[in-house]
SERO-4910 file (N, C-alpha, C, O; in steps of 0.05 Angstrom, whole numbers):
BEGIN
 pado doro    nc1    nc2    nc3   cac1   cac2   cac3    cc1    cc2    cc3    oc1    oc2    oc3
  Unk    A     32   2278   2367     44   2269   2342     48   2293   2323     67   2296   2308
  Unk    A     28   2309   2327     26   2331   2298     54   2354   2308     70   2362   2291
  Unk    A     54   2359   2337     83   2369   2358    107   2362   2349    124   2380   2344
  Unk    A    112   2321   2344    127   2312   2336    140   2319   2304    161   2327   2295
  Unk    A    117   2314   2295    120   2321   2266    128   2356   2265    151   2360   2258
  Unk    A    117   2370   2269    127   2399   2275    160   2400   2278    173   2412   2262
  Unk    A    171   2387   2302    196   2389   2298    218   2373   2289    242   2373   2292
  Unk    A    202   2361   2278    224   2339   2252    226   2359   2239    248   2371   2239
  Unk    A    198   2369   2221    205   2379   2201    226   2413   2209    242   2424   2194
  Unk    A    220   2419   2229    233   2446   2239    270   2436   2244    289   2451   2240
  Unk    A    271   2412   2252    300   2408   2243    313   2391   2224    335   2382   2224
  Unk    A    285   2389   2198    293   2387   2178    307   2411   2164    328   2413   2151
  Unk    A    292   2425   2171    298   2458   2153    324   2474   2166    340   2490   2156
  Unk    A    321   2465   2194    353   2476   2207    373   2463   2188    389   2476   2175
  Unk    A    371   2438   2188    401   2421   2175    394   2421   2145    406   2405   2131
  Unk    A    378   2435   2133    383   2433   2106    398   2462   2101    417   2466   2085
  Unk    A    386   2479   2118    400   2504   2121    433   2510   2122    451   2521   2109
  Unk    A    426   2494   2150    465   2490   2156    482   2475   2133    507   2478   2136
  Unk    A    474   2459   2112    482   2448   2094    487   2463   2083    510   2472   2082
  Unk    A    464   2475   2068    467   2498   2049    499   2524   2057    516   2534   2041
  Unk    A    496   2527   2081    515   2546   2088    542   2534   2089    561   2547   2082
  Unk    A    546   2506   2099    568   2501   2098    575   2489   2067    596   2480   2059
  Unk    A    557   2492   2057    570   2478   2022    576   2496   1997    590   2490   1978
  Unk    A    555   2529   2005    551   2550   1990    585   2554   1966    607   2545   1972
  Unk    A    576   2570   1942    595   2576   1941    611   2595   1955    597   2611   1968
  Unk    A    639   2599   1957    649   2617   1963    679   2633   1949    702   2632   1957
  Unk    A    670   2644   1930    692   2649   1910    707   2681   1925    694   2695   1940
  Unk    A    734   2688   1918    743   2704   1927    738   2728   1915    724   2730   1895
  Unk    A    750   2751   1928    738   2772   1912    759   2798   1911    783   2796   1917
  Unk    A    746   2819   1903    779   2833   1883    800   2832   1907    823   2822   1905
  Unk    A    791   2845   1927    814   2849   1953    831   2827   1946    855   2833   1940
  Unk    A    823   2797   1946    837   2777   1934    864   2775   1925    884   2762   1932
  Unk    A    859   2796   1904    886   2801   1882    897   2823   1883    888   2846   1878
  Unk    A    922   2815   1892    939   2849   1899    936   2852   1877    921   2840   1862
  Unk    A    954   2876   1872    961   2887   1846    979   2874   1827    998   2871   1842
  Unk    A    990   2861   1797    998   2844   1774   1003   2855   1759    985   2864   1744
  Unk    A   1025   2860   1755   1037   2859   1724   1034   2835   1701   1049   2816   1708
  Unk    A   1021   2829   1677   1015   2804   1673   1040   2802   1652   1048   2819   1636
  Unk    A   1053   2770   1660   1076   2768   1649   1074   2749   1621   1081   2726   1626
  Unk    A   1065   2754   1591   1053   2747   1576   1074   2715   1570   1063   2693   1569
  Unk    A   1097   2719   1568   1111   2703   1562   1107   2679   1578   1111   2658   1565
  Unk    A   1098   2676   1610   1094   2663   1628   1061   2653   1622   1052   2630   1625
  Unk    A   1047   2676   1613   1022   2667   1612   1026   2640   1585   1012   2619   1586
  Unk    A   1039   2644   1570   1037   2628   1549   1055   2601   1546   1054   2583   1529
  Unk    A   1072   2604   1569   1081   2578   1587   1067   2563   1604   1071   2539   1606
  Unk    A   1050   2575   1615   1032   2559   1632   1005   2541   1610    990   2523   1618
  Unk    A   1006   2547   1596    980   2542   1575    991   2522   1559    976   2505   1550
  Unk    A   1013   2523   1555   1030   2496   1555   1031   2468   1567   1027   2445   1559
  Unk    A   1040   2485   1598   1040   2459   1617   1014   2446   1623   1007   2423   1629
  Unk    A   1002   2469   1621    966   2461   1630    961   2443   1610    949   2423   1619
  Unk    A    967   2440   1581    953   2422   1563    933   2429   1559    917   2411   1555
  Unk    A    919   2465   1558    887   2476   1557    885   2464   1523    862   2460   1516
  Unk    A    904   2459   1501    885   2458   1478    880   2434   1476    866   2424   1459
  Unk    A    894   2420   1495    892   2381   1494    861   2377   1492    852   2361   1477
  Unk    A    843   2395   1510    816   2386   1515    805   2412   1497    788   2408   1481
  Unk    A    811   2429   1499    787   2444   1489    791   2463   1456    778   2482   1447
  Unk    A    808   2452   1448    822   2458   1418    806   2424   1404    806   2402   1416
  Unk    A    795   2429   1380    781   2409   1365    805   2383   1370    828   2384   1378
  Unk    A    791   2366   1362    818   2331   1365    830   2345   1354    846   2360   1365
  Unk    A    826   2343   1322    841   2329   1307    855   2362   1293    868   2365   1273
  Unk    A    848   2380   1311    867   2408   1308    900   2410   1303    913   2393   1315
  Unk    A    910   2422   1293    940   2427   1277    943   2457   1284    929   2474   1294
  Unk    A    969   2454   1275    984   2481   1283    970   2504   1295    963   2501   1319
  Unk    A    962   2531   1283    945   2554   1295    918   2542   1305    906   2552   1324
  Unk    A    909   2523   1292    878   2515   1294    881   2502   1328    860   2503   1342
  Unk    A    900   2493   1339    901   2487   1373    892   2510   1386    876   2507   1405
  Unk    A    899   2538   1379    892   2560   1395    866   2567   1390    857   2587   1399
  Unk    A    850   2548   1372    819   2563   1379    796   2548   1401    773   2540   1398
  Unk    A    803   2549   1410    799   2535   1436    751   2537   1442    737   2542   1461
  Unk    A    745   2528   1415    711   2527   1416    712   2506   1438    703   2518   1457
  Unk    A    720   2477   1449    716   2463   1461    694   2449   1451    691   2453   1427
  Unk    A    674   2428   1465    662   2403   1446    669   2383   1454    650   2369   1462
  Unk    A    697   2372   1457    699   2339   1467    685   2334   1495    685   2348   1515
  Unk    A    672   2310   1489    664   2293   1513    682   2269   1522    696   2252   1512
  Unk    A    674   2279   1543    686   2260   1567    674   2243   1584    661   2253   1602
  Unk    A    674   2209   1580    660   2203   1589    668   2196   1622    690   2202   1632
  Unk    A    645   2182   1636    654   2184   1667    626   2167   1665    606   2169   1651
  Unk    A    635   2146   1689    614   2133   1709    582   2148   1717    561   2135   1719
  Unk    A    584   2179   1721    570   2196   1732    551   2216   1697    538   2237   1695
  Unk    A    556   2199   1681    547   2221   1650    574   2230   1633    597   2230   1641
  Unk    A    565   2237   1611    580   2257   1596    584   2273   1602    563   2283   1609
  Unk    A    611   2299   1610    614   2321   1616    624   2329   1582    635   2312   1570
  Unk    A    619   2356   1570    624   2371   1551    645   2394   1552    639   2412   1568
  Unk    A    668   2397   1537    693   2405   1550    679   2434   1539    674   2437   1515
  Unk    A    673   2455   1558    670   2486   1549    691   2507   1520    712   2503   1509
  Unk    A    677   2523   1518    685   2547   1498    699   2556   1523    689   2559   1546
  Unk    A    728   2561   1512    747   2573   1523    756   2601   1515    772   2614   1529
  Unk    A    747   2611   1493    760   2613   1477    755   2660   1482    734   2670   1491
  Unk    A    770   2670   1476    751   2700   1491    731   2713   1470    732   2735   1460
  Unk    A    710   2687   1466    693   2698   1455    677   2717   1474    681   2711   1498
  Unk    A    659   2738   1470    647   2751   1495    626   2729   1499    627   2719   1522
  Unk    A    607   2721   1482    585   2709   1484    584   2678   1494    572   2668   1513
  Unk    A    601   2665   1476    599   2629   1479    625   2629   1493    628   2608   1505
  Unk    A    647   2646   1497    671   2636   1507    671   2650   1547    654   2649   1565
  Unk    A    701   2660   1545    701   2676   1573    707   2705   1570    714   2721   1588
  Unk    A    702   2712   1538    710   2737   1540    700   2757   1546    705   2779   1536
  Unk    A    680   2751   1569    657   2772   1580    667   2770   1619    658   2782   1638
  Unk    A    697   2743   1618    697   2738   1650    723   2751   1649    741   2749   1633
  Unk    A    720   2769   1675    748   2784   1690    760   2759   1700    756   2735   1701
  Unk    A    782   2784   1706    809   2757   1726    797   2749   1742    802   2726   1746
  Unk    A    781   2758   1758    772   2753   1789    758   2727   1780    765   2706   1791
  Unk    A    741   2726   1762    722   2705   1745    742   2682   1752    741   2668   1772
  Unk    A    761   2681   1729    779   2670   1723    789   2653   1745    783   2630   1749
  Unk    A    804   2665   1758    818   2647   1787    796   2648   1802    802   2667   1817
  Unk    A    776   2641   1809    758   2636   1824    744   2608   1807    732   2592   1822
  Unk    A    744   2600   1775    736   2572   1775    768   2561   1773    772   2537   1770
  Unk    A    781   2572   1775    816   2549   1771    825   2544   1804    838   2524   1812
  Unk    A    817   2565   1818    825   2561   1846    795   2548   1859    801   2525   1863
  Unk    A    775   2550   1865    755   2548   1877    730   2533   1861    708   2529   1871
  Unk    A    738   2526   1835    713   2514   1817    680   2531   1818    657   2522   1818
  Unk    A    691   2553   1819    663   2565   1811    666   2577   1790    688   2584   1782
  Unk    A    637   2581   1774    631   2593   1751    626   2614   1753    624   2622   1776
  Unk    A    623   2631   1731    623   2665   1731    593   2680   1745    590   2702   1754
  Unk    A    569   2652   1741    548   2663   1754    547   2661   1781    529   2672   1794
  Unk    A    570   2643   1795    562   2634   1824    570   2606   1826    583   2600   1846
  Unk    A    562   2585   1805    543   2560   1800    574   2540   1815    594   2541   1800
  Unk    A    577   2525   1837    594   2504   1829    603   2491   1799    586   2485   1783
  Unk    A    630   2488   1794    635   2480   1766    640   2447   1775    648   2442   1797
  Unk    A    634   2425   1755    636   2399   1755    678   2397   1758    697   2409   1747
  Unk    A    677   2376   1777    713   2370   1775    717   2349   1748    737   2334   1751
  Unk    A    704   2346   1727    709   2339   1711    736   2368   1690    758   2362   1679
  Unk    A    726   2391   1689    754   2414   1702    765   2411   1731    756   2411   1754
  Unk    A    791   2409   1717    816   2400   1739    821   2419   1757    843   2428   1762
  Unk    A    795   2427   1770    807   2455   1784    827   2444   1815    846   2455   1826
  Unk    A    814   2421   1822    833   2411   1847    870   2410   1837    889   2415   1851
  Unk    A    868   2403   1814    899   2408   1812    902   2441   1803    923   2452   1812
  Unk    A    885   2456   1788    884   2480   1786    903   2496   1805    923   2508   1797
  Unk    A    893   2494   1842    893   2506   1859    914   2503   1873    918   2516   1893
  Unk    A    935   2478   1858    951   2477   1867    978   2506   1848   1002   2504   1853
  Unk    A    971   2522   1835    980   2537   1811    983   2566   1829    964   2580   1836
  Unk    A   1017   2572   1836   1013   2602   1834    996   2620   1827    991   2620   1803
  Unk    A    982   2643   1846    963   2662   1830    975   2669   1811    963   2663   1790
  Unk    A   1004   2685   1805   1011   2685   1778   1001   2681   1765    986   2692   1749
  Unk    A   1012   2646   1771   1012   2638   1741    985   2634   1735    985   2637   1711
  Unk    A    962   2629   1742    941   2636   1740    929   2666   1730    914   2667   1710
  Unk    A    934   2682   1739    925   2706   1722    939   2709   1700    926   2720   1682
  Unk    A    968   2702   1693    983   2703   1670    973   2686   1647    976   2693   1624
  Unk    A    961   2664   1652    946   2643   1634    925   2662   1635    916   2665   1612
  Unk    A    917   2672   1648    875   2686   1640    882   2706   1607    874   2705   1584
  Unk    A    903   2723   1624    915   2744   1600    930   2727   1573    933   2737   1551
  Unk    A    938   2706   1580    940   2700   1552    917   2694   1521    917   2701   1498
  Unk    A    896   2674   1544    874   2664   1534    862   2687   1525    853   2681   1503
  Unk    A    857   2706   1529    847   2727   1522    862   2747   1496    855   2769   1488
  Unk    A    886   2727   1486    898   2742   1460    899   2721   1442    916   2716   1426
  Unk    A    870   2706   1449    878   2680   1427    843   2682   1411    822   2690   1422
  Unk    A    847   2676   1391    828   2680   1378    793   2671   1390    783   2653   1404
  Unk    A    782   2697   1374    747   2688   1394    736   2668   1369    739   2669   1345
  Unk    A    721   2649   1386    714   2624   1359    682   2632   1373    680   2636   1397
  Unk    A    658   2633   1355    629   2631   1365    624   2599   1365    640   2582   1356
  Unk    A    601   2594   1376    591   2571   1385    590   2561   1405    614   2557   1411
  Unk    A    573   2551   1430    579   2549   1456    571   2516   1461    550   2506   1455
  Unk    A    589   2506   1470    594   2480   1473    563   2472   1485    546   2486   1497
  Unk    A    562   2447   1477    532   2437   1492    530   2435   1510    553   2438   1520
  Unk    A    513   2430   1530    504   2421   1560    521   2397   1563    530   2385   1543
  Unk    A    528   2386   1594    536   2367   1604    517   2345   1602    496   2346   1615
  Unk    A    525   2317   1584    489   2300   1599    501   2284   1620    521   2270   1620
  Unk    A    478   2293   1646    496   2282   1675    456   2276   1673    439   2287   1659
  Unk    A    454   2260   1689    424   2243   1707    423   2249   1728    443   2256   1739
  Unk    A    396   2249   1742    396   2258   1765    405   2230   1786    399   2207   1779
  Unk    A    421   2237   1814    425   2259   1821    451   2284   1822    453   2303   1838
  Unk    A    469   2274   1797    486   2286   1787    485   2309   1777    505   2324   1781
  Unk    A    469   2316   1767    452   2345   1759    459   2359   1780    471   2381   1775
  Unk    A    453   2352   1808    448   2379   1812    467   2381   1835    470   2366   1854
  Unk    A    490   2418   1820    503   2414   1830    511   2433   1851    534   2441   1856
  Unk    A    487   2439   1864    489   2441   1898    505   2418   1912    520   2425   1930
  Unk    A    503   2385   1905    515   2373   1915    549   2372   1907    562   2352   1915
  Unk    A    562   2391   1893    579   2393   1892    594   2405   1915    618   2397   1918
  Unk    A    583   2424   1933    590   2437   1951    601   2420   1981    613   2427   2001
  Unk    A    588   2395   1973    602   2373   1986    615   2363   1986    630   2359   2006
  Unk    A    617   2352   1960    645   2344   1938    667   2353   1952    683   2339   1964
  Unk    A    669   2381   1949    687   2402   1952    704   2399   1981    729   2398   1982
  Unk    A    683   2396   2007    686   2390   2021    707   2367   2029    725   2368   2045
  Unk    A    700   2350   2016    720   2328   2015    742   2331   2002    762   2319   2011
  Unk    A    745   2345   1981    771   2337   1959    785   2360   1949    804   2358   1933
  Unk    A    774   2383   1960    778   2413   1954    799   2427   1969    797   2449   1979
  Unk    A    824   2409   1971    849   2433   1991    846   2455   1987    843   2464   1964
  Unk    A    845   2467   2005    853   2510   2006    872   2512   1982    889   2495   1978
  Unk    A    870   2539   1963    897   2544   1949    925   2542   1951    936   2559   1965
  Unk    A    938   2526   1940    973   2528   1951    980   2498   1945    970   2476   1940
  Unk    A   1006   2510   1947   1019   2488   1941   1046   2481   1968   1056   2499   1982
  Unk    A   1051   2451   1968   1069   2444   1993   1091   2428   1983   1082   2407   1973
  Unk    A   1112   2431   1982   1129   2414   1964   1129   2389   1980   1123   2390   2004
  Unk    A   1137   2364   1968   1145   2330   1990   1169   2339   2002   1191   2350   1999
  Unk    A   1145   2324   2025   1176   2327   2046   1204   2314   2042   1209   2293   2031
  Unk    A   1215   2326   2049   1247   2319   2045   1262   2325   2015   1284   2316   2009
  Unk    A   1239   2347   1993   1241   2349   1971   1260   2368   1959   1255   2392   1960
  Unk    A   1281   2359   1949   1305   2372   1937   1294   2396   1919   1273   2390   1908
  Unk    A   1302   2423   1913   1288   2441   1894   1284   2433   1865   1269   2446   1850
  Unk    A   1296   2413   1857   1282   2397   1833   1261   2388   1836   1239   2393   1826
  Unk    A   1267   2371   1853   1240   2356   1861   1217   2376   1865   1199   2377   1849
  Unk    A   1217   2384   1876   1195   2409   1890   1185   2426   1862   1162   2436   1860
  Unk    A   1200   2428   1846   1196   2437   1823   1177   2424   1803   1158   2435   1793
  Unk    A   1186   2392   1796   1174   2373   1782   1147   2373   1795   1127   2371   1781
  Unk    A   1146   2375   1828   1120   2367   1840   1101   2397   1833   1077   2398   1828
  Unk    A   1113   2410   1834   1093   2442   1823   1081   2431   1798   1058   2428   1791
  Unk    A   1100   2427   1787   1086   2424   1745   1068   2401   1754   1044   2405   1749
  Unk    A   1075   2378   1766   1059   2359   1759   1036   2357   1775   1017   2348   1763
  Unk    A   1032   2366   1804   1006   2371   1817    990   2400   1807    966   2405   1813
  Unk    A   1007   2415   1792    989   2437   1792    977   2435   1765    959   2419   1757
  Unk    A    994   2462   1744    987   2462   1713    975   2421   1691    957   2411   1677
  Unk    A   1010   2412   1708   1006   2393   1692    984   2372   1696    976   2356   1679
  Unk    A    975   2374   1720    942   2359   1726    948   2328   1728    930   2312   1729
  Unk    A    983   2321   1731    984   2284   1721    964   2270   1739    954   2251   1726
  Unk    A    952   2271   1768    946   2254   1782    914   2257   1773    902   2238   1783
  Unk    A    899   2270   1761    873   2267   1749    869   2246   1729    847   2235   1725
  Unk    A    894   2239   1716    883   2216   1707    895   2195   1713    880   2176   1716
  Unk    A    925   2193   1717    945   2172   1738    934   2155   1761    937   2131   1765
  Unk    A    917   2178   1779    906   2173   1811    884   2166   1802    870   2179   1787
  Unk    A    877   2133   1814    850   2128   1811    822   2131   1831    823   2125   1855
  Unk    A    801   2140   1819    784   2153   1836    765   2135   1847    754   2117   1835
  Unk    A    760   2142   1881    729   2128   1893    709   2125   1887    710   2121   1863
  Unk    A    687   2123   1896    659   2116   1885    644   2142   1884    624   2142   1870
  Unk    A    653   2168   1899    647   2192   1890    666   2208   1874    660   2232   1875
  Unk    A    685   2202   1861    696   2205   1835    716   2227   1854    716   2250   1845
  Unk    A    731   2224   1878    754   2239   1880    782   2220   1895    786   2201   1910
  Unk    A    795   2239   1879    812   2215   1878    824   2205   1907    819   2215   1929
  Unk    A    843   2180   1901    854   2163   1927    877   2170   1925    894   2162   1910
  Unk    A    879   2190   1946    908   2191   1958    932   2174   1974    956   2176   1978
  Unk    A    911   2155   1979    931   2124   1980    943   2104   1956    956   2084   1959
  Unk    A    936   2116   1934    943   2102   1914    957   2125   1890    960   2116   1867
  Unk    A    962   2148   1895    979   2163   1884    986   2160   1859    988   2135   1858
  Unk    A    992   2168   1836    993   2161   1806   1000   2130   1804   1019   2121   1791
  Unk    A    977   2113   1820    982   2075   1809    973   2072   1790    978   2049   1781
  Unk    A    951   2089   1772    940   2084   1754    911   2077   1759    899   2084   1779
  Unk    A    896   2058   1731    869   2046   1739    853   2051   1726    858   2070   1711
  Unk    A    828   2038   1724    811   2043   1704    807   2071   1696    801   2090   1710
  Unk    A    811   2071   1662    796   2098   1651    773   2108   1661    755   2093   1668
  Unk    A    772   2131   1662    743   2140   1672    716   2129   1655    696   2116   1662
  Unk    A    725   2141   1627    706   2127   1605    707   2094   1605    698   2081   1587
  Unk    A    715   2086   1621    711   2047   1621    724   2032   1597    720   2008   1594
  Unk    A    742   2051   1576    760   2039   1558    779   2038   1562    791   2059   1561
  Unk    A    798   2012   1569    821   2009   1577    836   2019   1609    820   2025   1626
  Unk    A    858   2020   1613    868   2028   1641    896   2054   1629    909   2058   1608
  Unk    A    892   2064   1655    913   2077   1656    932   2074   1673    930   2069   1697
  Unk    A    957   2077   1658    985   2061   1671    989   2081   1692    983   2105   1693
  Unk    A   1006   2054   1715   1014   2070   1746   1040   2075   1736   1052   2057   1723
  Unk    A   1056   2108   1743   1078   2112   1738   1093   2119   1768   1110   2135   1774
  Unk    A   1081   2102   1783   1105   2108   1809   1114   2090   1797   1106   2074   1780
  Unk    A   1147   2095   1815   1169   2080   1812   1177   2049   1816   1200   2039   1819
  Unk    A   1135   2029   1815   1145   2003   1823   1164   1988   1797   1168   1998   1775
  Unk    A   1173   1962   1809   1188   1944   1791   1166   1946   1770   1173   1960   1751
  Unk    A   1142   1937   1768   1119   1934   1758   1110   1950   1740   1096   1942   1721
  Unk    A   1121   1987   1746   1100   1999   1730   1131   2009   1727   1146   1991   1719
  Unk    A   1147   2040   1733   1167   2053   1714   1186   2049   1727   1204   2065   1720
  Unk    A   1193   2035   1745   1220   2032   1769   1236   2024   1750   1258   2033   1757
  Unk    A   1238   2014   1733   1252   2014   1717   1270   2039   1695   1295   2041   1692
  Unk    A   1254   2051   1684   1261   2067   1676   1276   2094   1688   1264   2109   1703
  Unk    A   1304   2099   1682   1320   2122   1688   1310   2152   1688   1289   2157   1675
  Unk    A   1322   2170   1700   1297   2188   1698   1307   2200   1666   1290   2214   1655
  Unk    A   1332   2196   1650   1340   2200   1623   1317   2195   1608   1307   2209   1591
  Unk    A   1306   2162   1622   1286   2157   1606   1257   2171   1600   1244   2176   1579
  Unk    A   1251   2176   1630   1235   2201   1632   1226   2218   1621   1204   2222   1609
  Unk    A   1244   2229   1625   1258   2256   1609   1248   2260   1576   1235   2277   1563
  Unk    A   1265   2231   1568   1269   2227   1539   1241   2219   1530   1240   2219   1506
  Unk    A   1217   2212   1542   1195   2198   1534   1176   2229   1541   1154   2232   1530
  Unk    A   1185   2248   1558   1164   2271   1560   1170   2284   1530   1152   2295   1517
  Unk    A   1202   2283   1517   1209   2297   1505   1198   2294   1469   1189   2309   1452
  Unk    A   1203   2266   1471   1196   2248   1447   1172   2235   1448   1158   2237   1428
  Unk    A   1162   2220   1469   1146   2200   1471   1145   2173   1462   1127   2156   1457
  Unk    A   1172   2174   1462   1191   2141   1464   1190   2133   1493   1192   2148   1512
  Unk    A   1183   2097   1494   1201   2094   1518   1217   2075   1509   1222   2067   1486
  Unk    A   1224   2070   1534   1256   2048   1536   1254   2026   1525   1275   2014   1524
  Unk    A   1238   2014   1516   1239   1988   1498   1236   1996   1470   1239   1978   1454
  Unk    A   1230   2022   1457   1225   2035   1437   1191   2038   1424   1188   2047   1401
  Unk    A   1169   2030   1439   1148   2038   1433   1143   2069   1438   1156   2083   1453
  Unk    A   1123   2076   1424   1107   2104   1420   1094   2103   1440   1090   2083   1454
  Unk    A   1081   2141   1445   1058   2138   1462   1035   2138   1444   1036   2136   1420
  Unk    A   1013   2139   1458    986   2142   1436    966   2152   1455    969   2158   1478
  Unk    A    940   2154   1437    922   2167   1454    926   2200   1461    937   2220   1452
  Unk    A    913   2193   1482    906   2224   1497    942   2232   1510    955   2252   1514
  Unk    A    947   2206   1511    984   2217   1531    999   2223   1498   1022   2232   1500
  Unk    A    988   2220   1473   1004   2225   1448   1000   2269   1457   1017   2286   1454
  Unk    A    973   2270   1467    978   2298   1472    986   2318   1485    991   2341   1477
  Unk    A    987   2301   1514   1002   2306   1535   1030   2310   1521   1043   2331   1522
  Unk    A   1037   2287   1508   1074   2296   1500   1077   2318   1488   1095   2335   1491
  Unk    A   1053   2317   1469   1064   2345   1449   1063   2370   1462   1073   2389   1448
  Unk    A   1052   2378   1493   1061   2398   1506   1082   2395   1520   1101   2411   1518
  Unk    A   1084   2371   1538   1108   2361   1553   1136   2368   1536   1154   2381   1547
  Unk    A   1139   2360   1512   1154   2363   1491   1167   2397   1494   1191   2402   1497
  Unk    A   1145   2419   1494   1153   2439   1488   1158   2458   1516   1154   2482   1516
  Unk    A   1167   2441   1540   1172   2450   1564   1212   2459   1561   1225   2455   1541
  Unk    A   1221   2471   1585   1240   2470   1579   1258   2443   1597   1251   2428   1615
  Unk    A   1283   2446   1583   1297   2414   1589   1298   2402   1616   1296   2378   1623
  Unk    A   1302   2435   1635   1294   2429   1656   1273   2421   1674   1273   2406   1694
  Unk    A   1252   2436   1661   1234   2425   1666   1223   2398   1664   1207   2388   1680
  Unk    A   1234   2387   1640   1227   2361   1639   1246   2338   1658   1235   2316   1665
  Unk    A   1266   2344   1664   1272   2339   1686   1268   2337   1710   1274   2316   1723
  Unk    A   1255   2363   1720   1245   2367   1745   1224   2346   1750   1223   2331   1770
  Unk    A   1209   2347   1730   1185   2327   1731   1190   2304   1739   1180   2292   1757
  Unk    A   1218   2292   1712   1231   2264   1722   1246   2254   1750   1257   2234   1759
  Unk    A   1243   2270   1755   1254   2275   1786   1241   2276   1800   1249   2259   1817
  Unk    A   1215   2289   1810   1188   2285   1820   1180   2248   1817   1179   2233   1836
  Unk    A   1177   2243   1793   1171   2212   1784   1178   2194   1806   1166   2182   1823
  Unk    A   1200   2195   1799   1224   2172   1819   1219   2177   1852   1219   2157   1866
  Unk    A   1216   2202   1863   1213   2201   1885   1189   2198   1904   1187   2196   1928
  Unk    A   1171   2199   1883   1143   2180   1894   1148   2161   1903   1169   2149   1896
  Unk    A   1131   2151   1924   1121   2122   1936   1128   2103   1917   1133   2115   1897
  Unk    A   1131   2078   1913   1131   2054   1895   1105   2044   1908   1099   2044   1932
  Unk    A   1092   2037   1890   1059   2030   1898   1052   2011   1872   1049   2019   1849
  Unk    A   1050   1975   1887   1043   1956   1865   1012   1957   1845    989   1956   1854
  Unk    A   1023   1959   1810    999   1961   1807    968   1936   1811    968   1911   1815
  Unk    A    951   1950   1807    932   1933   1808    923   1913   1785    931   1917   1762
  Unk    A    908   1895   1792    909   1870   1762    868   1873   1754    858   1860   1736
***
């Protein structure tokens, strides 16, 4: 018995091992990154599409005050409060102490500057769908925007959420390699709209509703579904009769631009913020997007 017990526990420690190795972080490193010219004008387009001051610029922030990016809002989730980080290039509370390498290694790979798995409550799965560019061009912008002190609070997550070695599993499941693939049979508009909207613009993080380990269902593609925080739902914008099949992509278009739709209501909420970057895309772009929209799946919503 004591034999027995000996090699349980001896291939306990093999397979906790082999876990460990297959879950570890693995962030890239300088070889990584050829050489960059950083294209400021692009960096400060992407920071746009991303919607970075939606979350981490104060709510109820106005004009210059969006670019100070202390962070603070919580977000709630099934799994705890996550606390949206100091963005901001402070050296101390912000990232103004993290290189590029830093940088695209939590937007592409969700790791943090010490090593640590980062929570996907940051959109790094749509992150990684983002040109390196445009990724290092957003690092260099963030870094000419004002340093705010104060460092956002801890996440309150419960055990066994805490601990986020089990993220390295997560990952496993829901973590595509970097890159992006346009839909098949996708016209260069299309393919375009699908860049903004799987990558920078992050739509299927909150559109796509998520499993019981909080990643999302690729069988149900922007149908919408319960808020994460358990207030209210979020509308499915594939193209059924049901949810926007109706709407032209003019309309689209005209509701990224304004945040009208076709019967003449407003948006509100969190998508009131979404517009106000959507808004400041260019025409084409807002297009592209609307074009992406329509050629999704039609997928009935849920009741």
């Amino acid at each position: 018995m004591a034999r027995l017990l000996s090699v349980l526990a001896g291939l306990a420690l093999v397979g906790a091992a082999a876990g460990y190795l297959l879950t570890m972080p693995r962030p890239l490193t300088a070889a990584d990154l050829p050489a960059h010219q950083p294209d400021a004008a692009n960096g400060a387009y992407q920071f746009t599409a991303a919607g970075c001051a939606s979350c981490h610029a104060a709510p109820d922030a106005k004009g210059d005050d969006k670019l100070k990016l202390a962070g603070g809002l919580r977000l709630g989730s099934p799994f705890g409060t996550f606390v949206v980080p100091n963005i901001s290039p402070h050296p101390q509370d912000g990232i103004g102490a993290w290189t590029e390498l830093d940088f695209v290694n939590a937007m592409w790979k969700g790791i943090g500057r010490t090593g640590e798995h980062l929570y996907p409550s940051f959109p790094y799965t749509s992150y990684a769908r983002m040109p390196l560019n445009d990724v290092r061009d957003l690092y260099h912008h963030l870094k000419t925007l004002p340093p705010v002190a104060g460092r956002a609070p801890d996440h309150e997550i419960g055990f066994p959420f805490s601990l986020r070695v089990a993220l390295g599993g997560w990952k496993l499941l829901y973590l595509a390699p970097p890159g992006f693939t346009p839909p098949a049979g996708a016209s260069p508009q299309v393919a375009r709209g699908a860049a903004l909207a799987q990558g920078p613009g992050h739509c299927a993080e909150c559109h796509t509703p998520r499993d019981l380990l909080g990643g999302l269902d690729p069988t149900r593609a922007y149908a919408g579904g319960p808020a994460p925080d358990g207030k209210g739902r979020i509308p499915n914008i594939t193209p059924h009769p049901d949810a926007i099949g109706g709407w032209s992509e003019k309309d689209i278009v005209f509701y990224l631009e304004a945040g009208m739709t076709p019967d003449g209501d407003f948006v509100g909420g969190h998508m009131a913020k979404v517009v106000e970057n959507t808004g400041k895309l260019t025409a084409d772009d807002r297009a592209a997007i609307a074009a992406y929209l329509k050629h999704l799946p039609a997928i009935a919503p849920t009741r």
